[in-house]
N, C-alpha and C positions, 0 to 999 in steps of 0.2 A: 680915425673916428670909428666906432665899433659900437654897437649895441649892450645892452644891460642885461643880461639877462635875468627875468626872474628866476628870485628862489624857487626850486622845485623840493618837494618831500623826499625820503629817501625811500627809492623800492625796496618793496618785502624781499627779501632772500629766498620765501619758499616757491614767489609767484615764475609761471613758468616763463613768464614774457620781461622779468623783471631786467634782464641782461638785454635785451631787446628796444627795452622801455629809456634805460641809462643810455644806449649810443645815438640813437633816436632825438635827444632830447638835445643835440649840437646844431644838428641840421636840419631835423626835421622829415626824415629819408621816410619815403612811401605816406606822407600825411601835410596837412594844413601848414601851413605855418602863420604861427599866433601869433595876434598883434602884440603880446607882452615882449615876444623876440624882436619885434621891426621897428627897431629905434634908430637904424638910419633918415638921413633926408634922402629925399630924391634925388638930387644929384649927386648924391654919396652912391645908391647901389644903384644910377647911372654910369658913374666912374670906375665902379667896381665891374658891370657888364664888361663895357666897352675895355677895358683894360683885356679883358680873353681875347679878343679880337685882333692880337698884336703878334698873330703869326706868321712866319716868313711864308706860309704854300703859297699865300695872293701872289705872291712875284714868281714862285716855279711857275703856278698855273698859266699866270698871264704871258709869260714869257714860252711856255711850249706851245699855246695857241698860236700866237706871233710870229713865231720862226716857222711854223708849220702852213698858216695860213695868210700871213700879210698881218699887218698892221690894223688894215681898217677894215678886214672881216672880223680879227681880235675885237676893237674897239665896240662894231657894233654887236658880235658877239656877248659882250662883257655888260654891256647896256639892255640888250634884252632881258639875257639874268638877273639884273640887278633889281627891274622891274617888277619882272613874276616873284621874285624873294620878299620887295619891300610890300607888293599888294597881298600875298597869304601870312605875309609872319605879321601885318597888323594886327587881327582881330585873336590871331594864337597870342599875339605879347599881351593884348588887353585882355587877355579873359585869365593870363598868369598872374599881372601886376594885381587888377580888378580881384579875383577870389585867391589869392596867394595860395596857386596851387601848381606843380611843374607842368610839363608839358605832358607827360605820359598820363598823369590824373586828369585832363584837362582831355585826354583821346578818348578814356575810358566813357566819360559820359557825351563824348562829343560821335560817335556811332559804330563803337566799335563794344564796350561793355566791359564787363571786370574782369575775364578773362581773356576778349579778343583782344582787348590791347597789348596780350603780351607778345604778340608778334612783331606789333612798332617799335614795344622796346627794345625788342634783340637788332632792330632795325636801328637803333638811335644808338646802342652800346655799341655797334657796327663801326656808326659813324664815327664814336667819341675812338677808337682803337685804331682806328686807318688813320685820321689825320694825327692822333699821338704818333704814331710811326711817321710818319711823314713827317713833322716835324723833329723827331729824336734824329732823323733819317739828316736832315740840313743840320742839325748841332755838330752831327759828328764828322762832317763834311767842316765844318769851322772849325774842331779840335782837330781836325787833319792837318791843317793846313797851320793852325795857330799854334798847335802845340806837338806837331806830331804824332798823334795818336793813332794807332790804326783804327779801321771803320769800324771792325766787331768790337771792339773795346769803347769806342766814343757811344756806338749803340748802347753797351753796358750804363756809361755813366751818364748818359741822357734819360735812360729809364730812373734810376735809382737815386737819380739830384732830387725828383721829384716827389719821392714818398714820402719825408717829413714834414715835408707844406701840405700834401692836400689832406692828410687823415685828421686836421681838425676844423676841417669843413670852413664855412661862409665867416666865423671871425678873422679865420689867418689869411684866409681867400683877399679879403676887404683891404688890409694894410697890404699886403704885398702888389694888388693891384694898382691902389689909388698913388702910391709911390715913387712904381716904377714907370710909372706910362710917360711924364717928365722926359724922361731919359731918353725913352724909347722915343719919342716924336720928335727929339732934337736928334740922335744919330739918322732916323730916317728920313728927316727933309732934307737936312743943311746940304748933303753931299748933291741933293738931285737940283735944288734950288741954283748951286752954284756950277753945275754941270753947264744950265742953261742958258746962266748969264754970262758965264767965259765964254759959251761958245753957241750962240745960237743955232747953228748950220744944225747942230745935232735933232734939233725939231723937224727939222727938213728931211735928212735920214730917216729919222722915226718914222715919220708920216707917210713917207715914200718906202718902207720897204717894202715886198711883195711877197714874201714866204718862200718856204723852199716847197711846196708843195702847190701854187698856186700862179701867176702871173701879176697880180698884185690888185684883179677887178674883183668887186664885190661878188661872191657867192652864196648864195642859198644853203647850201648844203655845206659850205667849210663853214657858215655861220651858224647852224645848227647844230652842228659837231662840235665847236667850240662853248654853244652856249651850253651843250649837255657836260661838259665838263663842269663849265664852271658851274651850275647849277646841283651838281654834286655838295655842295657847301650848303644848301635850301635846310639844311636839316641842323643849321648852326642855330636858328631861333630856337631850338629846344636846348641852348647849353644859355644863351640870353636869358631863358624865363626863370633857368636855375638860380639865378641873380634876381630877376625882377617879381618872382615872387615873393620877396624881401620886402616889398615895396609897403610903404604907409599908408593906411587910410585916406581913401581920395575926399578931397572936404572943400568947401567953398575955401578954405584959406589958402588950398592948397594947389588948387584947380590947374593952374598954369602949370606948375612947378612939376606937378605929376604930370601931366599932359606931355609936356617936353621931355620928360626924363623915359618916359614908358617911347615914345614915337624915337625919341635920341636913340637909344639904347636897344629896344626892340628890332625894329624892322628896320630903322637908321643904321646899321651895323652895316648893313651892306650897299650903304655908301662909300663909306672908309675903303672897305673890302676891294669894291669898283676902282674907286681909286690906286688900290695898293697894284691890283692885277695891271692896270692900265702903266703904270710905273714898270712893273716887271716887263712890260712887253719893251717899254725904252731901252731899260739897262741892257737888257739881254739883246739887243741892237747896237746898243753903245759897244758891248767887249765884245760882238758874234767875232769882228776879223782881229782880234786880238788872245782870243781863246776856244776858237771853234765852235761849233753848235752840240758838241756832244758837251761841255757843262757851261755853256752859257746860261741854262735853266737857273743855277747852283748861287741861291741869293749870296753865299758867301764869297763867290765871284764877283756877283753883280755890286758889290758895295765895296769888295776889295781895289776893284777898277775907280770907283768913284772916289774913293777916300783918297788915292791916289795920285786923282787930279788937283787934290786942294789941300796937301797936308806934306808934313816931312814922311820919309817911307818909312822910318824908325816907328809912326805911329797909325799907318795904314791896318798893318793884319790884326794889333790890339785894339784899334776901335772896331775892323769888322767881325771879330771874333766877340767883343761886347755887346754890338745887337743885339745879331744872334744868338745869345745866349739867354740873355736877358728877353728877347723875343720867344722862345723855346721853352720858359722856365711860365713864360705871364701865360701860353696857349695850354700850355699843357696840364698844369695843374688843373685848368678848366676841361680838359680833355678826359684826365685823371678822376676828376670829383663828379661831371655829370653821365661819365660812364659807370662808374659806383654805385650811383643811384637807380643807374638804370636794370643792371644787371638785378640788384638786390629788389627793386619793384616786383620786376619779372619770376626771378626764383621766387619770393616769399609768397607771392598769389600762387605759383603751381604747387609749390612744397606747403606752403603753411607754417613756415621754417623760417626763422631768422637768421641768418649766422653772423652777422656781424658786418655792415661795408667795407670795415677794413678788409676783409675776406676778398672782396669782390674788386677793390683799389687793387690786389694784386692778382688778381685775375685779368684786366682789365690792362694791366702793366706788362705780363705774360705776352698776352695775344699781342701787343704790340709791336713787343722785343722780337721775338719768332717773324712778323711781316718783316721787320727794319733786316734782321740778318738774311732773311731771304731776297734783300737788296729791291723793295719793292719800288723805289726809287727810280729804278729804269723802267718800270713802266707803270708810270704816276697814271698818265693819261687813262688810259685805259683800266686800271682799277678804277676812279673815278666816273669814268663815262658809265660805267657798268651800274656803281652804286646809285649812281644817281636819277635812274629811272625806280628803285626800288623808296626810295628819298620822296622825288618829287610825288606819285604818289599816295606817298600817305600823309605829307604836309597839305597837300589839293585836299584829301579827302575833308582833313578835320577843318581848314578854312574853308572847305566849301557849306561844311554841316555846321558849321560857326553864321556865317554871312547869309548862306540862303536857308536850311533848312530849321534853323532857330530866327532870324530875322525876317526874311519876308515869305519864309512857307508859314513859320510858328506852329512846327511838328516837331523838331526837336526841342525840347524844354530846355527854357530861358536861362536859366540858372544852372553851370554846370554841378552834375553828381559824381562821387569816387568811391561813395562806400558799398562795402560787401553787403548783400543782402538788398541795397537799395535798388539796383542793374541787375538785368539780363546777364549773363555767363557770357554769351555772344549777342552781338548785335546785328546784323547781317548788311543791316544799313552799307556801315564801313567799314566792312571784313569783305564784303564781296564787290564791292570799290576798290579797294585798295589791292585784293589779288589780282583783279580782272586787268585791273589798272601798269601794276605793275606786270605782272607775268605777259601781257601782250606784248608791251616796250621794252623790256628782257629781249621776247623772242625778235622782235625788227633789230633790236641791236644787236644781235647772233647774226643780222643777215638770214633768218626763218622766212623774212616775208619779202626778200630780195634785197640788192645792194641800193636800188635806188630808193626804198623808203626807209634805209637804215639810219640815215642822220637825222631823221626823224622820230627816233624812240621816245625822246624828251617832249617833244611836243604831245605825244599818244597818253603819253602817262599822265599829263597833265590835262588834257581836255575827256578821258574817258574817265577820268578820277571827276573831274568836274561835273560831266553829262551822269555819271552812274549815280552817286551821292545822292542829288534829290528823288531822283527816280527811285531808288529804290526805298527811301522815307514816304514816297507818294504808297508806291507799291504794298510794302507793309504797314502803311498808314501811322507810322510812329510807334506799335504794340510791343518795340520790342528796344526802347532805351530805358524806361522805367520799369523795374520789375514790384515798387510802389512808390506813394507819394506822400507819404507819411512816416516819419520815422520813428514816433512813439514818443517826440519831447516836444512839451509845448512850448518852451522859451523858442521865440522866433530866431531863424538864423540869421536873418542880414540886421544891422540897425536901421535906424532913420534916415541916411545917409546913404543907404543899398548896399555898405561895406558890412565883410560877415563879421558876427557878431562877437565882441570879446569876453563876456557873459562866459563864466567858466563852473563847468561841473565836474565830479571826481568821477572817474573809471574803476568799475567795481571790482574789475580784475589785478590792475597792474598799480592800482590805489594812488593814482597821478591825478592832477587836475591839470584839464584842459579847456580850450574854444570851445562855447556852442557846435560849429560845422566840421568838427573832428570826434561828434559821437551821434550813437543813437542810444535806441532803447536796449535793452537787452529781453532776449525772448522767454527767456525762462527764470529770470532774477529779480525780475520788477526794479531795476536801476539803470545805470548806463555803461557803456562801456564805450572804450576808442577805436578810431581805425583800425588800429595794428593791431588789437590786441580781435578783433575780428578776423584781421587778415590770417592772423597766426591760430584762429580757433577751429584743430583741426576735426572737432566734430560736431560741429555747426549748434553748439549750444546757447551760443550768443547771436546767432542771422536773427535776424525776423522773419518772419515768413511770407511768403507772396501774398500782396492783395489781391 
């Protein structure tokens, strides 16, 4: 099931943006997406999120926690995370589905401004590049083993399976998703389902193993360190909104349906997630005294042992090599596409320059390849533990200034804003939240502020992101999210209903029609113009000017 798209006009050939305006008009890259595009149901780009979600790291990570610190510091490790994830990616997934806008649009008005957010993004493209690698990094560990391939070569064909599916964005995204997941949830129970029922004892082991770095009692500190891993993934809801801002019109008919589809698929994600990690820590207990703990980690171990116990061996390494593939091909694309967007946000606000996402998909594909051959694999952990104080926050920041400082301060304004001209360049609100935030939890996890508050960084990042955010909205009293609040068109932006408006006017530049809340006025033309062709306007002849 896929969406209709309206007919669009054909751009002028002489306009400058018109190359800009044509690749724009699949995805929606750096702008609104119209309601004439969002002809799925809710459970459609429900099933299309949650299908990203189907990548093997949950079982490395869960499983390097587990051998390193026991069982049940993992467990409650994995459960703290999974908490702090589902309570800040609520109000981020609802304000993406709610004004169909990504995550990074959704920073800028949320206090950081149209320029400060491009440091989230390079934050978020970060993300989208390290777990491509890390998953290309598990494919090529299963064409190892399944087909012989050596590891820089399975690196090669894990990056490059991927670039024909994501360069046409959310329709090829949609089918290949809603598809495959099918597949994917019956190779990933059936083996562990039957693992438990041949042989119960194995819950016993699980439950009782103790880590090799531990005695097997709960810790403070291994559970902190564990949970700063897994919390490395906090930064997954901004590749979820990539999808749910797809989302339909929320309307009395539809109330439920959206409801469940935004809470499923949103911050629900890392339920599954929870789940999959807490699986990992099994497996990787089940094969430890049958494959040592140096790749126990190595899902294509951990399923090659299980299919084992329950199948002819003829058909062992072809099913675990079909996960995994099929696992690697669903994350990645999504890895692929909202790393794209992000880079391409980012450049076109500093440059004023479009070049294209395809440009940016193989950018994005680059920096992957280069981690996977430098074998980052061997220490998963620790790039993650790293990333994920810079992660956590700046997801704290924007649901903190989501929750508190638009909801019950009512200093940041209610309705979020993306367009140039409408914001502050910087916002200081959550630019100096998020550095103070991060760069403290950086330095405890260098060991800066000693070994014993080290396992602590994740926590730091997370409660000074949370304490700085209103404080600093109090501090500068809000003067600096709106740079006005008017943007020169009378047609109102939300309907009757609080969804934005579908009400469409032509852009006088790139001679497209669009939504109401994808233009304003123009400064010098007495007409309208769109985002991008703002974004791209590199001598500010279309901004408006400060009120």
């Amino acid at each position: 099931m896929t969406a209709t798209e309206s007919p669009q006009p054909a751009t002028t050939s002489h306009s400058p943006t018109s190359q800009a305006t044509k690749e724009t008009l699949e995805d929606y890259t750096l702008r609104f997406a119209p309601r004439s595009y969002r002809r799925w149901t809710p459970m459609v780009v429900a099933t299309t999120a949650l299908g990203g979600i189907a990548y093997m790291a949950d079982f490395s990570i869960g499983a390097g926690i587990g051998l390193a610190h026991g069982t049940g510091n993992a467990l409650i490790a994995i459960a703290v995370a999974a908490v702090v994830i589902f309570v800040t990616g609520f109000p981020l997934a609802y304000y993406g589905a709610r004004y169909n806008i990504d995550l990074d649009l959704i920073t800028r008005g949320s206090g950081f401004g149209y320029y400060g957010s491009v440091l989230t993004g390079v934050i978020f493209a970060s993300f989208t590049f390290i777990f491509f690698a890390l998953e290309g990094s598990i494919m090529a560990q299963g064409l190892r083993l399944g087909l012989h391939l050596p590891l820089w070569l399975g690196y090669l064909v894990s990056t490059l399976i991927v670039f024909p599916l994501v360069i046409h964005g959310m329709k090829a995204l949609s089918r290949l998703q809603v598809w495959t997941t099918p597949v994917w949830l019956l190779l990933m129970v059936a083996p562990l389902v039957y693992l438990i029922a041949q042989d119960p004892g194995t819950v016993d082991r699980f439950l009782g193993f103790a880590g090799t770095d531990g005695d097997g009692g709960i810790d403070t500190a291994s559970v902190l360190l564990g949970a700063g891993v897994c919390l490395s993934l906090i930064a997954q809801i901004g590749e979820q909104i990539d999808y749910l801002r797809f989302m339909p019109p929320k309307t009395e008919s539809n109330r439920r349906s959206w409801w469940t589809a935004v809470v499923m698929a949103g911050p629900g994600w890392v339920v599954l997630g929870a789940l999959k990690q807490a699986i990992g820590v099994f497996l990787a207990v089940y094969i430890l005294a049958k494959v040592g703990p140096s790749v126990a980690t190595e899902p294509i171990q951990q399923f090659r042992a299980a299919f084992e116990a329950m199948m002819p061996s003829w058909m062992v390494v072809p099913l675990a090599l079909a996960l995994v593939v099929v696992s690697q091909i669903k994350i990645n694309v999504t890895n692929a596409y909202s790393g794209s967007l992000a880079w391409t946000n980012s450049f076109t606000r500093v440059t004023r320059h479009y070049p294209g996402r395809t440009v940016f998909v193989l950018v994005n594909l680059g920096f992957a390849l280069v981690l996977m051959e430098a074998d980052m694999f061997s220490f998963l952990n620790g790039i993650l533990g790293f990333y994920s104080n810079c992660a956590i926050a700046w997801v704290v920041t924007v649901a903190t200034d989501i929750g508190v400082n638009k909801y019950l301060l009512g200093i940041s304004p209610l309705r979020p804003e993306f367009r140039r001209g409408m914001l502050h360049a910087v916002n200081p609100v959550g630019v100096v939240a998020f550095v103070a935030a991060s760069g403290l939890s950086i330095g405890m996890y260098f060991h800066a502020l000693g070994d014993t508050l080290q396992p602590y960084s994740p926590v730091a990042a997370a409660v000074i992101a949370f304490v700085l955010t209103p404080l600093m909205a109090v501090v500068t009293k809000g003067r600096y999210y709106l740079r006005r609040t008017d943007d020169g068109i009378d047609e109102p932006l939300l309907d009757t209903d609080g969804n934005p408006s579908a009400v469409t006017l032509d852009c006088h530049v790139c001679h497209q029609p669009y939504e109401r809340p994808d233009l304003t006025a123009c400064a010098t033309h007495g007409a309208t113009v769109c985002s991008l062709c703002l974004s791209t306007d590199r001598v500010g002849d279309h901004v408006l000017p400060a009120a």
